[in-house]
N, C-alpha and C positions, 0 to 999 in steps of 0.2 A: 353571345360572348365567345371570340375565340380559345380556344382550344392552347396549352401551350406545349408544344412538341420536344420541352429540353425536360420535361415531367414526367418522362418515359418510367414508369414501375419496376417494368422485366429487371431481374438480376441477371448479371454475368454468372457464367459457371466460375468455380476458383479455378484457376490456373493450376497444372499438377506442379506438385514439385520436384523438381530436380538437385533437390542436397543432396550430395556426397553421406555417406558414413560417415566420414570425419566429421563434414560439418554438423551433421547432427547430433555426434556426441560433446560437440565444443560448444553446442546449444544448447543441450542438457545441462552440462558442466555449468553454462551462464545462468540459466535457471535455477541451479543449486545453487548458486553463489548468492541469486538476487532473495531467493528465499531465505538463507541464512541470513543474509544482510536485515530482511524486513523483519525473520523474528528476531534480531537483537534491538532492533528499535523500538519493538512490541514492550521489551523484555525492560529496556530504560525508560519507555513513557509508563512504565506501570510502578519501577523503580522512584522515578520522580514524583508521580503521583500522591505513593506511599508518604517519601519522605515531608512534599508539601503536607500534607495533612495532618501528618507528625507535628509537624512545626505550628499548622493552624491553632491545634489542642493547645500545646503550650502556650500559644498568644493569650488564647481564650482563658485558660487558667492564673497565668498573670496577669488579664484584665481583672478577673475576679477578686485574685489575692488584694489588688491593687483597691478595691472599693470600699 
């Protein structure tokens, strides 16, 4: 069975980088921002969470009352 030659293994090296200072404090800065962003989302899906299940107890208790 042939061999197939586009299955080459070897890695490249990474490339160096050539950012600027600036840009890599305004890639920090992005970094901070994306992180902030994710834990406020963290911060509302544990918020909603909360409150769904808040709500479940009470379903569940006015099914009770209801019997």
């Amino acid at each position: 069975m042939p061999q197939n030659k586009n299955m080459d293994t070897t890695s490249k090296q990474p490339e160096i980088s050539s950012m600027t200072h600036e840009e890599e404090e305004e890639a920090q800065h992005d970094i901070s921002k994306l992180r902030d962003h994710v834990e406020q989302i963290s911060l509302s899906q544990r918020v909603t969470k909360n409150e769904l299940e808040a709500l479940m107890d009470v379903l569940k208790r006015n099914i009770e009352v209801a019997k």
